[in-house]
C-alpha positions, 0 to 999 in steps of 0.5 A, a space after each residue: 557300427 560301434 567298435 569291438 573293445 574285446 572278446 568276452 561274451 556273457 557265459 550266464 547272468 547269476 540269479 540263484 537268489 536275488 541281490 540289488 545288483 546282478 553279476 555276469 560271467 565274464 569268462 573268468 571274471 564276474 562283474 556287476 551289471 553296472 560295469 557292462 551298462 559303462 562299457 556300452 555308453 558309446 555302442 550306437 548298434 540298435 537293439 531288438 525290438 523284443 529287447 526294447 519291450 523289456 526294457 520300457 516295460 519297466 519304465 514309468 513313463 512312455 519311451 519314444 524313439 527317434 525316427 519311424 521304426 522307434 529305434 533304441 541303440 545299446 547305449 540308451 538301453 544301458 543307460 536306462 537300465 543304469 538308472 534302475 539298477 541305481 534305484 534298486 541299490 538305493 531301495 536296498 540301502 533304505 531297507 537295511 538301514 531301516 528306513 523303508 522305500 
């Protein structure tokens, strides 16, 4: 089991209007997505399976688990979301900057 490194549970995601990277409510603080994939890099939990289905659903290419059942832990599932979190900052760069996606 992975080990707890605090207390804070998310209170709401913020999504009144559409930014390249959302924030999450923290009990009083407010982080960037990113900062909570980072804390999940060594959580071996395995994630539900509706949960995996909206994250490879926004894959571009098949993902396949390890073992029979297909398994996903918290810390690929992070790590997944990263890399598309990455690229849509990256697209927003390139659009303020004018020079498209």
């Amino acid at each position: 089991m992975a080990e707890k490194t605090g207390s804070l549970q998310p209170t709401r995601i913020f999504a009144t209007e559409p930014t390249p990277e959302p924030h999450v409510d923290l009990g009083d603080a407010t982080v960037n997505i990113s900062e909570v994939f980072n804390a999940l890099k060594g959580c071996t939990d395995i994630v539900p399976m509706n949960i995996v289905g909206g994250v490879t659903e926004r894959l571009t290419k098949p993902w396949e688990g390890e073992g029979p059942l297909n398994e996903m832990t918290f810390a690929t599932a992070a790590r997944v979301m990263s890399v598309l979190v990455r690229k849509r900052l990256l697209e927003a760069q390139k659009s303020e900057s004018g020079q498209g996606v």
